[in-house]
C-alpha positions in Angstrom: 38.5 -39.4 75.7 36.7 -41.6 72.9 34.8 -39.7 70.6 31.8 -36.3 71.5 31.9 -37.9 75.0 33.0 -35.4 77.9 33.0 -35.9 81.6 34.8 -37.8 84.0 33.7 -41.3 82.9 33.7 -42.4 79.3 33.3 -45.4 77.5 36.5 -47.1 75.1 36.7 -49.5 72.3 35.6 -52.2 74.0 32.2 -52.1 74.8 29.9 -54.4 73.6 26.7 -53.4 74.7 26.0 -55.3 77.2 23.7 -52.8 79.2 25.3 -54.0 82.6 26.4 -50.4 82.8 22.8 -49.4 82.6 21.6 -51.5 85.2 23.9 -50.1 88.0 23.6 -46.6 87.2 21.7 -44.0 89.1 20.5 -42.0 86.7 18.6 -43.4 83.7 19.9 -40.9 81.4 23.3 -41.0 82.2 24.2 -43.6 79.5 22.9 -43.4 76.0 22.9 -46.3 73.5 24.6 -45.3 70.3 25.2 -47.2 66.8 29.0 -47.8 65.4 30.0 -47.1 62.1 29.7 -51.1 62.4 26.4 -51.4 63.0 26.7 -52.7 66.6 25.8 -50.7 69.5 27.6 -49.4 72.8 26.6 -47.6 75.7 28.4 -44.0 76.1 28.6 -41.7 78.8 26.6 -38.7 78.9 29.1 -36.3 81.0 26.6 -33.6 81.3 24.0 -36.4 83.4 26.7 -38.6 84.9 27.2 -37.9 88.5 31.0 -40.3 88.1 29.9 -42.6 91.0 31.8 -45.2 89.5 29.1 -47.9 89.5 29.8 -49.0 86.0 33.3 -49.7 86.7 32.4 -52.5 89.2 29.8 -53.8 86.8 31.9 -53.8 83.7 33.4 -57.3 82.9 34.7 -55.6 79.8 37.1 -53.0 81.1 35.2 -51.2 78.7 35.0 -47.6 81.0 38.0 -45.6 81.6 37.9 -42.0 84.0 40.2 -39.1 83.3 42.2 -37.1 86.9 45.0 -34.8 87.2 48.2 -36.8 87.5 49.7 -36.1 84.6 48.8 -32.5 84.6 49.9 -32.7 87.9 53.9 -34.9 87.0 53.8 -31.9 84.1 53.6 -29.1 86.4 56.0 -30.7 88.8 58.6 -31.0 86.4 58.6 -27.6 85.0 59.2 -26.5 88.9 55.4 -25.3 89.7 55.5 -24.8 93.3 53.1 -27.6 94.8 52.0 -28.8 98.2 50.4 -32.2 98.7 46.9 -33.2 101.0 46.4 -37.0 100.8 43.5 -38.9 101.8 43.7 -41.1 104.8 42.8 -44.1 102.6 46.0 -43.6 101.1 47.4 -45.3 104.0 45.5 -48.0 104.1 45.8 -48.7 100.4 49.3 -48.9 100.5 51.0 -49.2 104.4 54.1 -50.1 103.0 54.5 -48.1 100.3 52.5 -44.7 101.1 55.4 -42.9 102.6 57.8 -43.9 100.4 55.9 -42.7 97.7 55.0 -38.9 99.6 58.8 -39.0 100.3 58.8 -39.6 96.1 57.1 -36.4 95.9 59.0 -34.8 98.3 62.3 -35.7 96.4 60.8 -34.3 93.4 60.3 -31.4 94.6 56.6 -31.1 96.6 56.8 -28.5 99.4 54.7 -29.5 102.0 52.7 -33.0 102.7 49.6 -32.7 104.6 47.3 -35.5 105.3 43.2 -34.7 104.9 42.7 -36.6 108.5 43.5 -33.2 109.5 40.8 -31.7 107.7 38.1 -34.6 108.5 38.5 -33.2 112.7 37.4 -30.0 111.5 34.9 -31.3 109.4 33.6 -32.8 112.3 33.9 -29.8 114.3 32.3 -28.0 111.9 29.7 -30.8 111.6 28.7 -31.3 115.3 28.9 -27.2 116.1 26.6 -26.2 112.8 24.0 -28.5 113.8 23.9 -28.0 117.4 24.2 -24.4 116.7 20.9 -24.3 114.4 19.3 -27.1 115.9 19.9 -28.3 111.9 17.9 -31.9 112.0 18.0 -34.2 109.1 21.0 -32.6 107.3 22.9 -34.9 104.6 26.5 -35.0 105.0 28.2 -34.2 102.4 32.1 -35.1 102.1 30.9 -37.7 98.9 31.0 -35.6 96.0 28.6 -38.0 94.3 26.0 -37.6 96.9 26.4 -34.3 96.1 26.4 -34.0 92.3 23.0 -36.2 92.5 21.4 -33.9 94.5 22.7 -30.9 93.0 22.0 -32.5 89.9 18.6 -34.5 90.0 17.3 -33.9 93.7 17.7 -29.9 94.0 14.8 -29.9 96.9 17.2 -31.2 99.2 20.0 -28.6 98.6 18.9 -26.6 102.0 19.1 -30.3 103.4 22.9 -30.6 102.3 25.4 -29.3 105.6 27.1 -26.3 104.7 30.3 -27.3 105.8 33.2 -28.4 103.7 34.5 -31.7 103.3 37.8 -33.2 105.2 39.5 -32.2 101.6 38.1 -28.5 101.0 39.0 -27.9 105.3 42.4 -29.1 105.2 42.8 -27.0 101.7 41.3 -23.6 103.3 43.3 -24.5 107.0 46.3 -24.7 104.4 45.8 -21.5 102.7 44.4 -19.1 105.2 45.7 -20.5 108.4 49.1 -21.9 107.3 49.9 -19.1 104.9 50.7 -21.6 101.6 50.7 -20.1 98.7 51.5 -23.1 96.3 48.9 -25.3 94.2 47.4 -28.1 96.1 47.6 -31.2 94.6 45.0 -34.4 96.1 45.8 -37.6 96.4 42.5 -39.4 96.5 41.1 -42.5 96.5 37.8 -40.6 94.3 36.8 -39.7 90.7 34.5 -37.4 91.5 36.6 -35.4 93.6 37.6 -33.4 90.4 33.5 -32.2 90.5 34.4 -30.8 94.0 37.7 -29.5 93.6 36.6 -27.8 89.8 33.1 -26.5 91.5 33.5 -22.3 91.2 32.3 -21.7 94.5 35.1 -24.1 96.2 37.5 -20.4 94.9 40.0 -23.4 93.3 41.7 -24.1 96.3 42.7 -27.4 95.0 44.3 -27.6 92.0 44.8 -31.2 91.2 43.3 -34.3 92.0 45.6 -37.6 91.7 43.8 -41.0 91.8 45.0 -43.7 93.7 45.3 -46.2 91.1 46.6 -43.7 88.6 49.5 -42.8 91.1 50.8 -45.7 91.7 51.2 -46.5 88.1 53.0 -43.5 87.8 55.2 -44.3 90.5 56.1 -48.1 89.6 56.6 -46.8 86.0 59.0 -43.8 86.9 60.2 -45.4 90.3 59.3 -42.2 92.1 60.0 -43.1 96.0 62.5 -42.0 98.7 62.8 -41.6 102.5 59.8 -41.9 104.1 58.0 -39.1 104.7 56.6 -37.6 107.7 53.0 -36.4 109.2 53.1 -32.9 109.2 50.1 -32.6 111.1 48.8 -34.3 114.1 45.0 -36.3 113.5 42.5 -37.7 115.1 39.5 -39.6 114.7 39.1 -38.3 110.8 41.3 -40.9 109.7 38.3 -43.0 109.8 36.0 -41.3 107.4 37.1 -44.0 104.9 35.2 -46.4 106.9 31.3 -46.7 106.0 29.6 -44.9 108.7 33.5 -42.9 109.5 31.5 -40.1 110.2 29.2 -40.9 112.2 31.1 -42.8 114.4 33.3 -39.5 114.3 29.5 -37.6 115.7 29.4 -40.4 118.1 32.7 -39.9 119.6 31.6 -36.6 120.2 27.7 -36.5 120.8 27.2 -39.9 122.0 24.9 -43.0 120.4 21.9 -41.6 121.9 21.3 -39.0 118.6 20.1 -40.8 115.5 22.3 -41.0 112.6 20.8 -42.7 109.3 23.4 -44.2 108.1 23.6 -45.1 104.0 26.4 -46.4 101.4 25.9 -48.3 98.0 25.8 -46.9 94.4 21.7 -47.6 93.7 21.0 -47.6 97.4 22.4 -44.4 98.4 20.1 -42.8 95.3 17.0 -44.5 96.2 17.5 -43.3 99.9 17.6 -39.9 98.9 14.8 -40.2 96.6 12.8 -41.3 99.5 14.8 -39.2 101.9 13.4 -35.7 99.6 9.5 -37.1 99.8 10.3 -37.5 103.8 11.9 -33.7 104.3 8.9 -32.1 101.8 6.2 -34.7 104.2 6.8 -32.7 107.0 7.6 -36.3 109.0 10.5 -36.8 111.7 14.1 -36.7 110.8 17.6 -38.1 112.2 20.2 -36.1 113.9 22.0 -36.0 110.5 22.5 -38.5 107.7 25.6 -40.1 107.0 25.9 -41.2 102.9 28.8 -42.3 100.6 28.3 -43.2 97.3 30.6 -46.4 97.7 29.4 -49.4 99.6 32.8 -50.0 101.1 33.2 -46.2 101.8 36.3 -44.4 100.5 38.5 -46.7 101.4 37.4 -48.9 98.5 36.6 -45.6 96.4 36.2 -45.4 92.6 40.0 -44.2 92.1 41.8 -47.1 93.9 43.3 -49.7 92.0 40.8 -52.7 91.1 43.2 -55.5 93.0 42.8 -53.7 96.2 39.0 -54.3 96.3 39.3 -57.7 96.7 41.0 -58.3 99.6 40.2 -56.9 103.5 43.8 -55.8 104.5 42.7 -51.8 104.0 39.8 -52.6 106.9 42.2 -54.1 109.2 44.8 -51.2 108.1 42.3 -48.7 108.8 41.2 -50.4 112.6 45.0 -50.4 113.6 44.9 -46.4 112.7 41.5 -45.8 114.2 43.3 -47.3 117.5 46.4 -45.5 116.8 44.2 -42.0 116.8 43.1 -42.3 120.1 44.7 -40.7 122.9 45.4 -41.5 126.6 45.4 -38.2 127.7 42.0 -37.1 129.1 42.5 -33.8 127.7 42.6 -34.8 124.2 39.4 -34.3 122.1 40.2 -38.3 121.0 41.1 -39.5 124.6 39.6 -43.2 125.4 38.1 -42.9 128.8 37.0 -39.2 128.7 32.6 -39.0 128.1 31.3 -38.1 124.7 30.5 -34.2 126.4 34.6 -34.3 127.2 35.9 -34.7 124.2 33.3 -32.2 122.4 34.8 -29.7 124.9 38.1 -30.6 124.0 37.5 -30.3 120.5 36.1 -27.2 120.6 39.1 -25.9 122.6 41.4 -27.8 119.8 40.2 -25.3 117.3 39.0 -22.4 119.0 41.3 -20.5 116.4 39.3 -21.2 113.7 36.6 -19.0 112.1 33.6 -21.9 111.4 32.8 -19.5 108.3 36.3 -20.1 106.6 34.7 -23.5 106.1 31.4 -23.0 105.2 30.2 -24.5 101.5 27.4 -23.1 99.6 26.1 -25.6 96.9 24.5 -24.9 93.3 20.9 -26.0 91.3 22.1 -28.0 88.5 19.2 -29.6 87.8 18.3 -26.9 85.0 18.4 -29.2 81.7 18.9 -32.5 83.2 16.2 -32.6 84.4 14.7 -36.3 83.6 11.6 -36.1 81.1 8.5 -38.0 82.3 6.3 -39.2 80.0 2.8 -38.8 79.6 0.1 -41.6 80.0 -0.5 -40.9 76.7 3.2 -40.7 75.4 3.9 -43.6 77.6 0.9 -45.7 76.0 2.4 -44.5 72.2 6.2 -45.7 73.4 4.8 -49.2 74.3 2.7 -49.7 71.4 5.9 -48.9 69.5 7.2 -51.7 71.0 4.2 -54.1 70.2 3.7 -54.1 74.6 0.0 -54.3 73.4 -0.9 -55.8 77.2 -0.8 -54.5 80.6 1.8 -57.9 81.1 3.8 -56.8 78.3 4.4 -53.5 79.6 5.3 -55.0 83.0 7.5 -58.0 82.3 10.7 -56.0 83.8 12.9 -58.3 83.2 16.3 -55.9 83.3 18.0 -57.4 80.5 17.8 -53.8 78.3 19.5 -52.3 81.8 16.7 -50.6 83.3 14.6 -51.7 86.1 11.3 -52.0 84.6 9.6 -51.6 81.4 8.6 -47.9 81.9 12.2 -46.8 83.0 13.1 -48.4 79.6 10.1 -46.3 78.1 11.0 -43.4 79.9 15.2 -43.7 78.3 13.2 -43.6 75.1 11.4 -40.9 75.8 14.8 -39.1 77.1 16.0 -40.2 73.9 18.8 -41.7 75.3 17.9 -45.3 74.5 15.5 -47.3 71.9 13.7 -50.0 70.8 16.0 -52.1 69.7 17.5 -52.2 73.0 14.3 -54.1 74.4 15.1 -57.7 73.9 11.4 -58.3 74.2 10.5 -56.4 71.5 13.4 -58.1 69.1 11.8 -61.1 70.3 8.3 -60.2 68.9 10.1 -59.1 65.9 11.8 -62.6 65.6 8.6 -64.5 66.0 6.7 -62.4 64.1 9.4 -63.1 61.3 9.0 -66.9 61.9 5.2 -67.0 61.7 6.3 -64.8 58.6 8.8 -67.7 57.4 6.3 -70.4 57.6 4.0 -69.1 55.9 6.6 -68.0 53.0 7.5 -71.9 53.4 4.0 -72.6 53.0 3.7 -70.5 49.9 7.1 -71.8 48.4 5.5 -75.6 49.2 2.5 -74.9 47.0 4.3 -72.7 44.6 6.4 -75.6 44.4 4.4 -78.1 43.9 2.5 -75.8 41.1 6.0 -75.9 39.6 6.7 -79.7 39.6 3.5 -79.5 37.3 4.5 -76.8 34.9 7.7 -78.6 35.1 6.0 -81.5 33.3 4.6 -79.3 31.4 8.6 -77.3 30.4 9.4 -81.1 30.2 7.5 -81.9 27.4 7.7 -78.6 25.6 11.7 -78.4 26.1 11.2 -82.2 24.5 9.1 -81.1 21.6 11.5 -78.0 21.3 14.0 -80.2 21.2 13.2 -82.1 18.3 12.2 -79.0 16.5 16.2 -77.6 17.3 17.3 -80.9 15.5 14.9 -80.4 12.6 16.1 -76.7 12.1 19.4 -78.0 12.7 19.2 -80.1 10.1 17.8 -77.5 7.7 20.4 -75.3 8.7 23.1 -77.6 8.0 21.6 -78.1 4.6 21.2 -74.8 4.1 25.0 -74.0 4.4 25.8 -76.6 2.5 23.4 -75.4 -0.5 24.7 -72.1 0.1 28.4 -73.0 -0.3 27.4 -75.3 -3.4 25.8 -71.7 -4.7 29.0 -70.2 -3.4 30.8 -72.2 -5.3 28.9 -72.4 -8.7 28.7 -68.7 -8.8 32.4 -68.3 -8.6 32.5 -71.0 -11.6 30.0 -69.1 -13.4 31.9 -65.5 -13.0 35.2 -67.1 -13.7 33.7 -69.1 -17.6 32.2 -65.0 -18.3 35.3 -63.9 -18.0 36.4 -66.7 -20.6 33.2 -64.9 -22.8 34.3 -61.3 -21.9 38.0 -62.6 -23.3 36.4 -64.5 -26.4 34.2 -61.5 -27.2 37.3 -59.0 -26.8 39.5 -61.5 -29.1 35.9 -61.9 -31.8 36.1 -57.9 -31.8 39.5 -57.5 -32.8 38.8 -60.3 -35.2 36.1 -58.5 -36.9 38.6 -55.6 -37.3 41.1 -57.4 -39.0 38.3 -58.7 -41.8 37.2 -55.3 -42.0 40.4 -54.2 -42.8 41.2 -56.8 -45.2 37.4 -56.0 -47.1 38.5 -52.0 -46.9 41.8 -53.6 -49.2 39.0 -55.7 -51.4 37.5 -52.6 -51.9 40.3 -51.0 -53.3 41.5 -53.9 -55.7 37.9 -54.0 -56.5 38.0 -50.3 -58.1 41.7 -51.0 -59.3 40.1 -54.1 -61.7 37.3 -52.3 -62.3 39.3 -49.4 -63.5 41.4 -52.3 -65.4 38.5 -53.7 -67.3 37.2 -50.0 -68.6 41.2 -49.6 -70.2 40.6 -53.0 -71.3 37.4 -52.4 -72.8 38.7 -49.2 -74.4 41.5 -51.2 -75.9 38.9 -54.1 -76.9 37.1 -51.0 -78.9 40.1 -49.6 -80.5 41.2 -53.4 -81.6 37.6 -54.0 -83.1 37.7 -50.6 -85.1 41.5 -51.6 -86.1 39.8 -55.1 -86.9 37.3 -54.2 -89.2 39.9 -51.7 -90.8 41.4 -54.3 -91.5 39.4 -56.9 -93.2 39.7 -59.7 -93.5 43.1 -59.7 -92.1 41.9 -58.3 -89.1 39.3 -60.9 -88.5 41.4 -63.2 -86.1 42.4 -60.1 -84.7 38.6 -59.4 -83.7 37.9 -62.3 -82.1 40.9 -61.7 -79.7 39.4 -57.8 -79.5 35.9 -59.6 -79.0 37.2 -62.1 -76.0 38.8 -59.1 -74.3 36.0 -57.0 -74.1 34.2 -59.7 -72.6 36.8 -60.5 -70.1 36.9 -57.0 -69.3 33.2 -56.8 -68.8 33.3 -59.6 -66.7 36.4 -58.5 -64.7 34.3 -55.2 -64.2 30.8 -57.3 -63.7 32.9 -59.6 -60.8 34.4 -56.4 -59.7 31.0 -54.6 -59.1 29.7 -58.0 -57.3 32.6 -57.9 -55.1 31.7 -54.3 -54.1 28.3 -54.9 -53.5 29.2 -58.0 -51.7 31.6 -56.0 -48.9 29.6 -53.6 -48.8 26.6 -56.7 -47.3 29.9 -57.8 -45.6 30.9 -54.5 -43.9 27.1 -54.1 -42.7 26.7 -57.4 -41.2 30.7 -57.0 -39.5 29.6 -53.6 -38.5 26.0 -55.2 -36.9 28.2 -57.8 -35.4 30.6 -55.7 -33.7 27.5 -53.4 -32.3 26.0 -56.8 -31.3 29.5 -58.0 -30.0 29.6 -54.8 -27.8 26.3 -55.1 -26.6 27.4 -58.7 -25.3 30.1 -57.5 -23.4 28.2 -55.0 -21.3 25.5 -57.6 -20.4 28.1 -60.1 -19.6 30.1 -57.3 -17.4 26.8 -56.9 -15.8 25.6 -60.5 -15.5 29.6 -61.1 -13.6 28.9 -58.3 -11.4 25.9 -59.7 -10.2 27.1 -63.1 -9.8 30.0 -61.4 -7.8 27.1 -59.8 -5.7 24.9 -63.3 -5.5 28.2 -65.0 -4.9 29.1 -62.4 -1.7 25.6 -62.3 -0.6 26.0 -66.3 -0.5 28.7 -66.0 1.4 27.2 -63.7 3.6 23.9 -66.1 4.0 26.4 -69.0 4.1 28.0 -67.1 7.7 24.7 -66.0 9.0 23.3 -69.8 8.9 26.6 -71.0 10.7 26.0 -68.7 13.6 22.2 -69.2 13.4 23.5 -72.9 14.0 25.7 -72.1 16.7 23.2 -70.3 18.6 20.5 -72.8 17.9 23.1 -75.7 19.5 23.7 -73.2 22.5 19.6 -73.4 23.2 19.4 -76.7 22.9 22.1 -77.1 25.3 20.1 -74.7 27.5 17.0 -76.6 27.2 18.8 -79.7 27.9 20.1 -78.3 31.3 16.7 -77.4 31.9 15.1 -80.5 31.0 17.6 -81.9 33.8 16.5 -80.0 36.4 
């Protein structure tokens, strides 16, 4: 199983939405279009609505529906020693005439109990058939051995339940004369040519006498892959007539045998044909208006010997019809007391039959079928509701809304409508509608292109007009440019001079530290001058002293002292003008040591304007360099503009 879908009948990987599924199906609701993780869209199966008539399978160029049956289930319980029997359909024979009973003696090898063919059953069918509706004078009942016919009406048609025969099909008689009137006890397994057998078989109120139901096609890959065959088996029973129920129209020709041609049987086969006829068939019962002797429907046009479980090779070929005329002639009997004798009447055989199975209760094989139509039942729409779908759709006109052209899968527009509706299809799905969308989008296009045109054309002009101004910019980029490039260059020339100019105050800082010490050193040396100053000027006072006490000796002495006098005279006046120079000299350091002092203050003061003067031409001479880098990158991003502009200028 792919995915939420359940049922019988699913779809794979490799459907490509197509909607060739849709178009064959019965039942409008039975597929539902759904959206990938991809974004594409595929048609799955609803199992609750599908009725597994198989129609999709013939339609499907894709292989893109696959059906689930029993067979391994039923290989699993085989090999775990289950105790099984085997009924297989009579198309089984026809299908394969060379093979069949190589592959029931498989089985049998394998370890299947008994092998019973359903031909069996399909003569008490009949029986049944022919003595219920003579018995209850039961005109116009539907025969019901297809388990599609069945599921539709069950299903979607529940009005003609009551028209439905109550007797079981060649499958669920052979089953019941197996259980109750053979005594076996062991699951029933079904080889069948049918998907939809496993509806019938699985249905509650068929008490689950069947257990399995084995495809065809599924089979025989089992038994080529695992080489299951042996001995041949053997019929147990002996059949008539119901070896044809394959055949389209098997059962009636099975009422003829027995009735005659005089009573009326509708005969009806095809997937969409069938379903029609019955939808016709319900409005004829409910009219009130005349009905055949019974109808005889299948689901497949072929009938079951081309049924939805065989293998798809075996469709296209014939050799199962002329299989199936050799065993019609092989059922018939010489001996006029056998219900299939040639040359007995119609009214013969019926008697015989009736004798053949006088045994058998009719009530062992009576069917009672089931309303299913409870929530799938298909939604109609409203006038109303219909009107809002189609104007969803932009199917504005009464043509729109009728252009039933098929390609969404349904038959007309308002079966597509209705899907919607259902909400098992949408929009998107009506290829009308994405061709509005499309044109509606090119009308759209144009007149975008229209726009674009003008827009265009109103930007050829402003692309004059971005011509000229990119021009004038331009020249402007190689005039700032240029002012750039000269104002680097003055900046590294300022760069440059204010490195020279911090480096010659640090030759002042140096000259002012070497003037300070300088002016130490003198005022060191005048302190000294200062000292020899006092030292002459203490000098000249002993002089002066001594020039006194020579004058006073002097003028003791006379005249002899006279010469001695002079000599005291010219020493008091060198002493007086020792002391005289002395007390200039003073006064003269002292001038000195003011000015040194005022020089040294003055020196000092220097030095902190020059340290601040060389820190500020260390922070002009940075900030230059700073300036110096902004304009180069100012300049670089100037050139990438007028790159720009010249790209655009060449467009």
């Amino acid at each position: 199983m792919y995915g939420n879908q359940k049922g019988l009948i699913f779809t794979n990987e490799k459907c490509i939405g197509c909607n060739k599924c849709i178009s064959v199906c019965p039942v409008i609701t039975a597929n539902k279009a759904v959206k990938t993780g991809k974004g594409t869209q595929i048609i799955e199966v609803d199992g609750d609505r599908c009725i597994a008539c198989g129609a999709c399978f013939d339609a499907c160029e894709h292989n893109a529906r696959e059906y689930v049956d029993d067979t391994e289930e039923f290989f699993a319980a085989l090999s775990k020693g289950e105790k099984l029997s085997v009924l297989w359909a009579p198309a089984f024979a026809a299908n394969y005439p060379n093979e069949y009973k190589k592959i029931l003696g498989g089985l049998k090898k394998l370890g299947v109990n008994r092998i019973i063919s359903v031909s069996f059953g399909a003569d008490i069918t009949t029986w049944g058939y022919v003595k219920y509706i003579t018995e209850h004078n039961f005109q116009g009942g539907i025969s019901q051995p297809c388990p599609a016919v069945v599921n539709y009406i069950e299903h979607y048609i529940p009005e003609l339940i009551p028209k439905l025969v109550p007797v079981q099909s060649p499958l669920m008689c052979a089953a019941i004369y197996a259980k109750k009137y053979l005594k076996i006890t062991d699951k029933l397994a079904f080889i069948s040519p049918c998907i939809a057998k496993k509806d019938e078989i699985s249905d509650p109120k068929n008490k689950g006498y069947v257990s399995y139901n084995v495809t065809f096609d599924h089979l025989a890959n089992y038994a080529r892959s695992h080489n299951i065959k042996a001995d041949p088996a053997t019929d147990e029973i002996e059949y008539g007539l119901g070896s044809i129920y394959p055949m389209p129209g098997g059962l009636k020709e099975n009422v003829y045998w027995f009735c005659g041609e005089e009573v009326f049987i509708r005969q009806i086969e095809g997937e969409k044909h069938a379903y029609h006829f019955l939808e016709d068939y319900k409005e004829r019962v409910l009219g009130g208006k005349r009905l055949p002797f019974m109808v005889d429907a299948l689901n497949c046009a072929q009938g079951c010997i081309y049924g939805t479980g065989i293998e798809h090779s075996k469709a296209k070929s014939d050799d199962i019809l002329y299989e199936l005329q050799a065993i019609k002639a092989a059922s018939k009997s010489s001996r006029r007391s056998s219900a299939w004798a040639r040359k007995a009447t119609p009214a013969q055989r019926l008697h015989n039959l009736n004798r053949q199975f006088a045994h058998l209760d009719l009530r062992d094989f009576m069917r009672e079928y089931t309303d299913k139509s409870k929530g799938n039942e298909i939604q109609k729409p409203t006038l109303s509701e219909l009107n809002d779908i189609f104007a969803d759709m932009n199917k504005k006109s009464t043509v729109q809304q009728h252009i039933n052209c098929s390609a969404c899968g349904y038959n007309t527009c308002t079966d597509m409508a209705a899907a919607i509706y259902n909400g098992c299809n949408d929009k998107n799905s009506c290829v009308h509608y994405i061709k509005n969308l499309a044109e509606a989008e090119k009308e759209r296009v144009q007149e975008i292109s229209c726009e674009v045109e003008k827009k265009n054309e109103e930007m050829a002009h402003k692309n004059e007009t971005i011509s000229a101004m990119v021009a004038e910019a331009n020249g402007e980029f190689n005039t700032l440019n240029a002012s750039i490039d000269e104002m680097i260059d003055g900046n590294n020339n300022n760069a440059e001079e204010s490195t020279n100019i911090s480096m010659a105050m640090v030759d002042v800082v140096d000259f002012c530290d070497d003037m300070k010490k300088s002016f130490g050193e003198i005022t060191e040396l005048l302190e000294q001058l200062g000292g020899n100053n006092e030292n002459i000027t203490k000098v000249a006072a002993k002089t002066n002293l001594l020039s006194l006490n020579a004058s006073i000796e002097a003028a003791r002495a006379g005249e002899v002292g006279k010469g001695f006098a002079v000599v005291a005279q010219e020493i008091k006046t060198l002493s007086d003008v020792s002391r005289g120079a002395a007390d200039d000299s003073s006064k003269n350091k002292n001038q000195i040591v003011q000015a040194m002092t005022r020089l040294m203050e003055s020196s000092e003061n220097l030095m902190k304007v020059v340290d601040n003067v060389n820190e500020r031409i260390s922070n002009l001479a940075a900030s230059t360099e700073e300036i110096a880098a902004s304009a180069t990158m100012i300049g670089q991003v100037a050139a990438e503009l007028h790159d720009k502009f010249d790209r655009i200028n060449s467009l």
